[in-house]
C-alpha positions as CSV (number, residue, x, y, z in Angstrom):
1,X,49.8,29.6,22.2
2,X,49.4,27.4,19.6
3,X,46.7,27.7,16.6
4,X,43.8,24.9,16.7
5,X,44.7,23.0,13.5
6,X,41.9,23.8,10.9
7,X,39.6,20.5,10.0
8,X,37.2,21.0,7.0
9,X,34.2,18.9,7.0
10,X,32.8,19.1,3.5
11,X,29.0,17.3,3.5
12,X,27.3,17.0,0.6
13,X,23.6,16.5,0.8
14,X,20.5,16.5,-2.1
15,X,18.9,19.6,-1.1
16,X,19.5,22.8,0.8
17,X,17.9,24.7,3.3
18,X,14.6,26.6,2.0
19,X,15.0,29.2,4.6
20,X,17.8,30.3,7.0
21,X,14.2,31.3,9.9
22,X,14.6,28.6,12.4
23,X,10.9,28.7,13.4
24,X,9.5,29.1,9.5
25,X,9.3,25.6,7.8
26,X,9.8,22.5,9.8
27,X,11.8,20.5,7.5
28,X,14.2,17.9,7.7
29,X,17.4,19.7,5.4
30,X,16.3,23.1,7.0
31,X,17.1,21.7,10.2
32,X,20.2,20.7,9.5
33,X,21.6,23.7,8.8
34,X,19.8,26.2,11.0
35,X,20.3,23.4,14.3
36,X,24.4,23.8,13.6
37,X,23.4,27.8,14.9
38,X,20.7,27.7,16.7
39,X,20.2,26.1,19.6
40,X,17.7,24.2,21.4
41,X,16.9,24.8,25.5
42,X,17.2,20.3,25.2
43,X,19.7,18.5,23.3
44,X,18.8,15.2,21.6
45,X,22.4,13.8,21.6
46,X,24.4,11.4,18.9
47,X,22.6,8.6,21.9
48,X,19.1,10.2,21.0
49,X,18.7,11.1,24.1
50,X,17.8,14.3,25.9
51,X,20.7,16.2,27.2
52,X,21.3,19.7,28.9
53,X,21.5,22.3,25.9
54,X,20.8,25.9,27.0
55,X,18.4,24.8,30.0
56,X,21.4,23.0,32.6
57,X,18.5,21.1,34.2
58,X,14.5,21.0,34.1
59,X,11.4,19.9,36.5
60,X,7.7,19.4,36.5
61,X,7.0,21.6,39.4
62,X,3.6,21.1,38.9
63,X,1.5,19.2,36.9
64,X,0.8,22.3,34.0
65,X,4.1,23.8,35.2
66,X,7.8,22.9,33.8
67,X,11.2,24.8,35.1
68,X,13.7,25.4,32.7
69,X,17.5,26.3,35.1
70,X,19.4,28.2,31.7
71,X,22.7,28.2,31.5
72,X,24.8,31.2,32.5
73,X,27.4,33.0,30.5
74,X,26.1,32.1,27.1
75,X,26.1,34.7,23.9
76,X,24.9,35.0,20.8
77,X,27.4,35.2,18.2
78,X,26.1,39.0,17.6
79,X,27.6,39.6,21.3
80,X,23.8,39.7,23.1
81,X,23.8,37.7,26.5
82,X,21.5,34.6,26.4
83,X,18.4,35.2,29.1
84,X,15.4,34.3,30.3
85,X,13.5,36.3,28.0
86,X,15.1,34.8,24.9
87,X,13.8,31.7,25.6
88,X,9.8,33.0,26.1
89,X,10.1,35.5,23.2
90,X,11.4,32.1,21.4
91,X,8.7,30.1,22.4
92,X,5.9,32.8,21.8
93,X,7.3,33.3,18.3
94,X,6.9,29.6,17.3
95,X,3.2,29.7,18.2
96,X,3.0,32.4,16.3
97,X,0.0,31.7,12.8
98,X,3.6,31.9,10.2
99,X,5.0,29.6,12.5
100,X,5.7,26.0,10.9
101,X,6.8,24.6,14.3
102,X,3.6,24.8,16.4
103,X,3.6,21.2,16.8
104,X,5.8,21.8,19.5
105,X,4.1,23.8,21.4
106,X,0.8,22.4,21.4
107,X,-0.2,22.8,24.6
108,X,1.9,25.5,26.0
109,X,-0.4,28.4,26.9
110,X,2.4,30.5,28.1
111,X,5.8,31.2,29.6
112,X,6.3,32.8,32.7
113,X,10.3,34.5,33.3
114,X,10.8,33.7,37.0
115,X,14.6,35.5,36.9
116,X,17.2,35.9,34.2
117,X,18.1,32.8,33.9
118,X,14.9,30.4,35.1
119,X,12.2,30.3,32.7
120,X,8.3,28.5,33.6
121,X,6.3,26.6,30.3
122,X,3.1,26.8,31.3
123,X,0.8,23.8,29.6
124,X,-3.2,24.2,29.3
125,X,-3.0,20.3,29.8
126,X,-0.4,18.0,31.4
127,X,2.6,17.2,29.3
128,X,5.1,15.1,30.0
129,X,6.8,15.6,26.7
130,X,7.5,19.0,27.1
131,X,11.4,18.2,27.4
132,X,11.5,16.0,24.6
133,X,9.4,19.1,22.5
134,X,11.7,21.5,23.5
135,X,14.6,19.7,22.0
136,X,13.3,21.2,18.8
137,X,12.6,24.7,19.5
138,X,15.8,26.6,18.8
139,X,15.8,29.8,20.7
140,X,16.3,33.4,19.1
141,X,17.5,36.9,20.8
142,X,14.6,38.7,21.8
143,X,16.2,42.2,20.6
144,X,18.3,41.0,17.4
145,X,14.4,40.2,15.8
146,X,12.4,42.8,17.1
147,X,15.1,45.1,15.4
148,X,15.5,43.2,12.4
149,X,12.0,43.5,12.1
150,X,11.8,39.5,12.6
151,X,10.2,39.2,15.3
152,X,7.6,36.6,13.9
153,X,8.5,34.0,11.8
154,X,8.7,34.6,8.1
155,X,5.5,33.5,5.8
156,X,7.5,31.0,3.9
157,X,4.1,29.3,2.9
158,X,3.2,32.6,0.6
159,X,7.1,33.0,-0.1
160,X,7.7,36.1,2.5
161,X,11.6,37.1,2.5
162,X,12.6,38.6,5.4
163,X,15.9,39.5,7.3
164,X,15.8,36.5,9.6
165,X,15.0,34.3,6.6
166,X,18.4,35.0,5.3
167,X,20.6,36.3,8.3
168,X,21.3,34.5,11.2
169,X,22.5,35.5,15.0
170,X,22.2,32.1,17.5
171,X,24.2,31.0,20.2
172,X,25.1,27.5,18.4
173,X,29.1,26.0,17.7
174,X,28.8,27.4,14.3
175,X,28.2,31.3,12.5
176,X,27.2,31.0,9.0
177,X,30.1,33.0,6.6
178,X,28.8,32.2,3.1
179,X,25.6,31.4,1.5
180,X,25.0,30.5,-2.0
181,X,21.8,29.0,-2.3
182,X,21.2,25.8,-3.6
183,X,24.7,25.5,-3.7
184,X,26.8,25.7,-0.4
185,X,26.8,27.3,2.4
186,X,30.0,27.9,5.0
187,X,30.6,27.7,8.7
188,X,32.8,28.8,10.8
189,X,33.3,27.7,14.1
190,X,31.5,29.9,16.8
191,X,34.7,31.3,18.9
192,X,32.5,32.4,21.4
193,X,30.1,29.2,21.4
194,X,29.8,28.0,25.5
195,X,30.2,24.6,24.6
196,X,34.1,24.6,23.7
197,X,34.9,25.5,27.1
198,X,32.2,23.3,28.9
199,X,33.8,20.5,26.9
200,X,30.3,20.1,25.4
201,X,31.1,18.1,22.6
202,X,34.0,16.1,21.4
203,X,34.2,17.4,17.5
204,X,36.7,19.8,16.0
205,X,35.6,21.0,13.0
206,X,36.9,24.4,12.7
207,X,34.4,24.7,9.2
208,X,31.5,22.8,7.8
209,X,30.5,23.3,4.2
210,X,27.2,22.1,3.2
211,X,27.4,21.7,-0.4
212,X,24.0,20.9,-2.3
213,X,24.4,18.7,-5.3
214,X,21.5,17.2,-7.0
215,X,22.4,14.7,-8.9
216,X,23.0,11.1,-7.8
217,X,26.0,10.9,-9.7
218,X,27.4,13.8,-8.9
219,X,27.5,13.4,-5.3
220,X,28.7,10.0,-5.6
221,X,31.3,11.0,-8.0
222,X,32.6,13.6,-5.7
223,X,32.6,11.5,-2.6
224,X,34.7,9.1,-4.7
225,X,37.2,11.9,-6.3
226,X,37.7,13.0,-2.5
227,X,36.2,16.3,-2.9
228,X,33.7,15.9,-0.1
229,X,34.2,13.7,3.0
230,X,30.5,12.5,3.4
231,X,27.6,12.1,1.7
232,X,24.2,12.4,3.2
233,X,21.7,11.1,0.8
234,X,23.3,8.0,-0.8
235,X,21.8,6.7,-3.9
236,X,20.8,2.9,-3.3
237,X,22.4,1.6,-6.7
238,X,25.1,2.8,-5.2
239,X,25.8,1.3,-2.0
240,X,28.1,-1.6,-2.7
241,X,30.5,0.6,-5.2
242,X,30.9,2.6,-2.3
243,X,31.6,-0.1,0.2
244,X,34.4,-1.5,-2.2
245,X,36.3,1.5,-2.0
246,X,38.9,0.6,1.1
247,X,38.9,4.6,1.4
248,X,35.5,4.9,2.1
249,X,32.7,3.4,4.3
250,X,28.8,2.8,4.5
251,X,27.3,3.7,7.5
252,X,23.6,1.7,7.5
253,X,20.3,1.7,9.8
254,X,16.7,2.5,9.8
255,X,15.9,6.1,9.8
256,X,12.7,7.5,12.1
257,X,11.1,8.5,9.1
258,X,7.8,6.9,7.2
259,X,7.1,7.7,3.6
260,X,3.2,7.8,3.1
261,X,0.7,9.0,0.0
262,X,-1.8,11.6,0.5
263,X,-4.6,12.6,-1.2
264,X,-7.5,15.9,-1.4
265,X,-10.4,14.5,0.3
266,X,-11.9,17.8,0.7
267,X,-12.1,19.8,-2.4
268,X,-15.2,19.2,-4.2
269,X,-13.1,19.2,-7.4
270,X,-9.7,18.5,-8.3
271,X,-8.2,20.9,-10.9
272,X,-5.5,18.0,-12.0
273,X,-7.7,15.4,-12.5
274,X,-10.0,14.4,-15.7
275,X,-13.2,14.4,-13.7
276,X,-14.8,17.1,-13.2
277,X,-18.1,17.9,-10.7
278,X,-16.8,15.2,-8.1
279,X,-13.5,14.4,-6.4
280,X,-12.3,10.6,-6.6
281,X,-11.0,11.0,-3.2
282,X,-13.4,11.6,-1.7
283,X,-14.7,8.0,-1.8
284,X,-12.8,5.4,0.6
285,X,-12.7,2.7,-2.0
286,X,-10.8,4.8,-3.9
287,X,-8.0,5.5,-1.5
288,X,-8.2,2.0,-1.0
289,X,-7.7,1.1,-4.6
290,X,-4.4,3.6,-4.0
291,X,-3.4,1.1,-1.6
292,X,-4.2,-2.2,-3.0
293,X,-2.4,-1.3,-6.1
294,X,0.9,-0.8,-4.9
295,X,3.2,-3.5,-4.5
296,X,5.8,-2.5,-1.7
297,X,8.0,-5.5,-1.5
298,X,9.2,-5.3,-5.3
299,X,9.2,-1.1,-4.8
300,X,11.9,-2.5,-2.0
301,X,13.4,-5.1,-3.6
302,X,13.6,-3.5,-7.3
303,X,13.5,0.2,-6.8
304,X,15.0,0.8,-3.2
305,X,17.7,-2.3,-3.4
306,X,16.4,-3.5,-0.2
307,X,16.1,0.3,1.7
308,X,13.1,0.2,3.4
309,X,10.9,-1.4,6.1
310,X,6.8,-1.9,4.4
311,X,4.8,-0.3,6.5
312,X,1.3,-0.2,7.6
313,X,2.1,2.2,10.2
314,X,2.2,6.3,10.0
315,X,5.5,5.6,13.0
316,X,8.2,3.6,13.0
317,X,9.1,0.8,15.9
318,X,11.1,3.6,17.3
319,X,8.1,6.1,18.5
320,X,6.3,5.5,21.6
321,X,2.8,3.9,20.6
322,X,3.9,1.9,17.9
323,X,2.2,-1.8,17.8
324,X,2.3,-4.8,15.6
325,X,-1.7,-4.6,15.4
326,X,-1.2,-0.8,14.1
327,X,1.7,-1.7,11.5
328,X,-0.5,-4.3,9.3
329,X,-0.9,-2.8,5.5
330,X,-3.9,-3.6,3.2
331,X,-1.9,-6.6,0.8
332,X,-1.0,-5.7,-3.1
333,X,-4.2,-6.8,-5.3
334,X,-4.4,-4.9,-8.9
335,X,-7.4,-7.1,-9.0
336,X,-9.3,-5.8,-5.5
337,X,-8.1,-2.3,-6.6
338,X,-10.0,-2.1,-10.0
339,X,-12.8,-3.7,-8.5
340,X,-13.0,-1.0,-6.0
341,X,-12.5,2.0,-8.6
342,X,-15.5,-0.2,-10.1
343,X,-17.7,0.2,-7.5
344,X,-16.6,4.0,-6.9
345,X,-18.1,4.8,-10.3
346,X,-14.6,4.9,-11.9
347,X,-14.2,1.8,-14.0
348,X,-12.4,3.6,-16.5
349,X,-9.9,4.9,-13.7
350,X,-8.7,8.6,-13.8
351,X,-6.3,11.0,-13.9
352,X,-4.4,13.3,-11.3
353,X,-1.7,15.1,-10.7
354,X,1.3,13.6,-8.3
355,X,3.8,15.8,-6.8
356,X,7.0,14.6,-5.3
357,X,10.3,16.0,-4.0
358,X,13.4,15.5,-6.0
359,X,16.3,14.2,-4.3
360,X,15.2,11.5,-1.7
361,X,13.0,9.1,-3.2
362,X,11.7,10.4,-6.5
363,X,12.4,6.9,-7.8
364,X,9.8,5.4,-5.3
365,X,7.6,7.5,-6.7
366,X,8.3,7.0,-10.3
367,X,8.0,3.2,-9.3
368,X,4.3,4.4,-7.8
369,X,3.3,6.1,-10.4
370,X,3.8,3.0,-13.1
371,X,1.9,0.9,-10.5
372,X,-1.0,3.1,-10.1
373,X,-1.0,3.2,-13.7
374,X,-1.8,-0.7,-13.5
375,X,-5.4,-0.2,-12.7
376,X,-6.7,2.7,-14.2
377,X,-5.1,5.7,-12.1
378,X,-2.7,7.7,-14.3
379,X,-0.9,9.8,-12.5
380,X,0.8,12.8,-13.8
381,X,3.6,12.5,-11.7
382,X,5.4,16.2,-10.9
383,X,8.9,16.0,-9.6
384,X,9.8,19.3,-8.2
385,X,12.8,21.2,-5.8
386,X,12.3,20.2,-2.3
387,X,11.7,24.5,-1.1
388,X,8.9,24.1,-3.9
389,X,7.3,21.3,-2.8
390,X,7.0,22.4,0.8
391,X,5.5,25.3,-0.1
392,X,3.0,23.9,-2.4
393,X,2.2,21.1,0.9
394,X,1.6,24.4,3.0
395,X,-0.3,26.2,0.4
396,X,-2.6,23.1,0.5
397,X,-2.0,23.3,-3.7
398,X,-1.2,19.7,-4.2
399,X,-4.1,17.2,-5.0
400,X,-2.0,13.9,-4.7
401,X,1.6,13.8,-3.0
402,X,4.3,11.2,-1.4
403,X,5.9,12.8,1.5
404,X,8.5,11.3,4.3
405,X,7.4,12.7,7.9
406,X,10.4,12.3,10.7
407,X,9.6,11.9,14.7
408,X,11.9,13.8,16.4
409,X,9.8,13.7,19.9
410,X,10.0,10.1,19.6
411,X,6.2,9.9,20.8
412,X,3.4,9.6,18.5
413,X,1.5,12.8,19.2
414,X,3.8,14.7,17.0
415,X,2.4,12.7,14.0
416,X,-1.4,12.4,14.9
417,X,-1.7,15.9,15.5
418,X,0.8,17.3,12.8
419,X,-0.4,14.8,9.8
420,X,-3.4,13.1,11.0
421,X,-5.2,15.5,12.9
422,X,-7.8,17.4,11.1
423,X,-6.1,21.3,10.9
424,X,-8.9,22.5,12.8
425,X,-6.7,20.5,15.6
426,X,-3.2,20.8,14.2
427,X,-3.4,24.7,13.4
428,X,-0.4,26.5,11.6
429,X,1.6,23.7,12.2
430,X,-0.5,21.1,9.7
431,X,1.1,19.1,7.3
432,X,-2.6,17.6,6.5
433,X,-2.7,19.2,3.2
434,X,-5.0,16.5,2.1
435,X,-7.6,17.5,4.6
436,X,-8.4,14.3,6.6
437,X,-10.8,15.1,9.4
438,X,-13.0,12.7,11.7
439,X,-14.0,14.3,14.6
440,X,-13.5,10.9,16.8
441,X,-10.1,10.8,15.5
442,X,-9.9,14.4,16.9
443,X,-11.4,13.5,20.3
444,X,-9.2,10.9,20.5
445,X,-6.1,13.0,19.8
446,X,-6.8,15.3,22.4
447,X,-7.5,12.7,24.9
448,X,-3.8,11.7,24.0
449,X,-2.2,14.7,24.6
450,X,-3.3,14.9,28.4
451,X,-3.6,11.3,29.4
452,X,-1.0,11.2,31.9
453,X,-1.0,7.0,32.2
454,X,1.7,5.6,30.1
455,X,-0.6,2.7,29.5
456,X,-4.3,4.3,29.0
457,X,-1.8,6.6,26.7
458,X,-0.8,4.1,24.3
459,X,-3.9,2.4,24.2
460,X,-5.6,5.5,22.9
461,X,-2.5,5.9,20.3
462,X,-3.1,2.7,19.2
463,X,-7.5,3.4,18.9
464,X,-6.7,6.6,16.9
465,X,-4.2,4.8,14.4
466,X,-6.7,1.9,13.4
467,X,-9.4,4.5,13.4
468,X,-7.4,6.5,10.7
469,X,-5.8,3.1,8.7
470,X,-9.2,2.2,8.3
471,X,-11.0,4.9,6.8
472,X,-7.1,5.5,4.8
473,X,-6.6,9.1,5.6
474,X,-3.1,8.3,4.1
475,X,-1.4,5.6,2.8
476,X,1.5,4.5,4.0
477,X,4.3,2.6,2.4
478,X,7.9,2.2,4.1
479,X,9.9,3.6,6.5
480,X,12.9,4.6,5.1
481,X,16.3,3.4,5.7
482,X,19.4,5.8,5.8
483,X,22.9,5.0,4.7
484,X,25.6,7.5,4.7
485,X,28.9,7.3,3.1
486,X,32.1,8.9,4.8
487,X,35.6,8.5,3.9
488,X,38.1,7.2,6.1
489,X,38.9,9.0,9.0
490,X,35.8,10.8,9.9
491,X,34.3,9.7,13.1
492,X,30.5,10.1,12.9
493,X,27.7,8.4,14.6
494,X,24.5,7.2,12.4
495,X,21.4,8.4,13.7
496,X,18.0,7.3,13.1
497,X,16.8,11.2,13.3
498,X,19.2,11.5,9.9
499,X,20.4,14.8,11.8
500,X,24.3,15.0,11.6
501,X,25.6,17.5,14.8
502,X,28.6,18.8,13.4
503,X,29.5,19.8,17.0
504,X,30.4,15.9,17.5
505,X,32.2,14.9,14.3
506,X,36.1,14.4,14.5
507,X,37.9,14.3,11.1
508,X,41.9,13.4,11.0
């Protein structure tokens, strides 16, 4: 018989992985890597839509009940046949406290196993989104944990190593054979991966090498040299260097992702600012000011080269319960802005720490920073490792931060109970660092997540959004736009998720 030619896809991204725990952190390049192994009981496909992944089919068999038909014949690559109970023992560990991926269980009360391969999600609530949640919940064997003494997620927020955190045993296309971290890791195909039979995907990449390189330059450079074959995170200066090249081509759209500022409107004190006994943020005009003072167009035109969509939206267009009412922003006005740090008590403005992620729009927030410094807000701006920064979000240490939040559910929920929400609501699944909280907002959020008319639905979205845009429990600013750059001859499909399946990618 002959041998499968091998195809090397080497991707280079900004920033690797901060854990190898599927259910730990839920971040966008942690994802990436752990989804190529792990697998999900839906699959959101290159189309964004759902698809069968290791549930064949699914029903609401009644209205707090969904059935999950698994697929048959599936193994981990440690040899362990896929069942039933994997997919519960999955489930229960991402509502577990250390869990980061709660969100996506929100109102799952339980699981029942009805055989070995048919699994009930139980909801306290009706859900019709449960299909589109479980898209993100990739599942784990139920004895390769409880053995490796992972059986609940690690603790990434208090930096917890443990065996799952750096070992991995899924049923996905792809087994991890070297990790360097922060530097590359290497994948081999899965030879015992259902989906190569079941013709599940049209890719053949025999090994993916995800190589972290931080630099701009650098990544450009070696997309240009030939030494990878895509890069991920494209600098926007750039852009049209890279489309000159007749061996290489920019792949351009809109991602699902906003970029917002948020700030400690809890803390009595803030240990990086200059005033002590009070917290600025507290005050509304202030996080007004913050968003009066920032011009968006020229951080698009000048900083971003065009890269973004100005946003008064925490969605895009692309989630259900976005509207036009919902997406107006407060207009740039250094003038209004001082005149509202005036009436704050803070005339002569004041200082406070800003952290930010290196690697995917650190400029933005250098470009921020300046503009903030325009009226009297000096912000000490921090640029840190992405694994740093998520951990100082989920420690709740920073005081002032820009952060980009995705939608994979496509529905809005995700985002008013993960960001918005007060954490009372959102639980260990918060990315509300900055402590928002209005108890109506609440009310209203949990009136979304059963409302069962599309309509009424929306309409409460769209009450909860204003609600929170007008007291400015964050700012936002843009939804980002993602291009990639590929040489010639790899067929791969833009997605406005910015998740690359390497399961579909051809290369010649």
């Amino acid at each position: 018989m002959a041998q499968t030619p091998a195809r090397v896809f080497r991707f280079a991204t900004s920033t690797d992985a901060a854990t190898l725990d599927p259910h730990a952190t839920n971040a966008l390049f942690t994802y990436l890597i752990v989804s190529q192994v792990y697998e999900p009981l839906t699959h959101r496909g290159d189309d964004l839509k759902l698809h069968p992944g290791l549930a064949v089919r699914w029903e609401q068999v009644e209205p707090t009940r969904w059935r999950f038909h698994l697929r048959d014949g599936v193994k981990f690559s440690g040899g362990e046949s896929f069942e039933a109970e994997d997919a519960a023992f999955s489930l229960a560990r991402v509502k577990a406290p250390t869990s980061n991926y709660g969100i996506y269980v929100d109102t799952v009360a339980g699981t029942e196993v009805v055989d070995r391969l048919t699994l009930d999600v139980i909801t306290r609530t009706p859900d019709a989104t449960i299909p589109d949640k479980m898209s993100r919940v990739l599942v784990m064997d139920k004895g390769w944990s409880e053995a490796n003494r992972s059986a609940v997620p690690q603790n990434f927020g208090q930096r917890e190593e443990t065996f799952a955190a750096r070992n991995t045993n899924g049923t996905g296309p792809f087994v991890i054979t070297r990790r360097e971290v922060d530097q590359r890791t290497v994948m081999a195909r899965n030879p015992a991966w259902w989906g190569t039979e079941a013709k599940a995907a049209p890719g053949n990449v025999t090994e993916f090498q995800y190589i972290v390189l931080n630099s701009d330059s650098t990544r450009v450079a070696a997309l240009l040299s030939g030494e990878v074959d895509m890069v991920h995170v494209v600098p926007v200066q750039d852009i049209e260097r890279i489309r000159r090249d007749p061996k290489l081509r920019v792949l351009e759209g809109q991602e699902n992702r906003t970029v917002f500022l948020a700030m400690n409107q809890e803390a009595d004190d803030l240990s990086s600012s200059d005033i002590r006994g009070k917290n600025p943020f507290k005050d509304v005009r202030v996080r007004q000011a913050v968003a009066h003072a920032i011009d968006v167009e020229t951080l698009k035109r000048r900083t971003l080269r065009g890269q973004a969509v100005p946003t008064g939206s925490m969605w895009t267009q692309f989630v259900n319960g976005w509207t036009p009412e919902t997406d107006r922003r407060l207009p740039y006005d250094r003038d209004r802005a001082r005149a509202l740090l005036a009436e704050a008590g803070y005339g002569q403005g004041f200082a406070i720490g800003f952290d930010c992620p290196v690697g995917t729009y650190d400029e933005a927030c250098q470009a921020i920073t300046a503009m903030l410094a325009q009226v009297g807000i000096k912000a000490s701006l921090n640029l840190v490792p992405n694994s740093q920064f998520i951990g100082r979000i989920q420690r709740r240490e920073s005081q002032f931060y820009a952060l980009s939040w995705g939608v994979p559910t496509f529905d809005a929920l995700y985002t008013l109970r993960a960001v918005m929400a007060s954490r009372a609501v959102g639980g260990s699944a918060s990315w509300n660092a900055g402590g928002y909280a209005n108890a109506e907002f609440d009310a209203l959020v949990k009136r979304v997540e059963s409302e069962t008319d599309p309509e009424t639905r929306r309409g409460l979205i769209a009450r909860a959004h204003a609600l929170h845009n007008a007291e400015l429990g964050h700012v936002p600013l843009y939804h980002m736009m993602i291009p990639w750059a590929v040489r010639q001859g790899v067929a791969v499909t833009h997605r406005a998720d910015n998740q690359v399946q390497v399961r579909e990618i051809r290369i010649d």
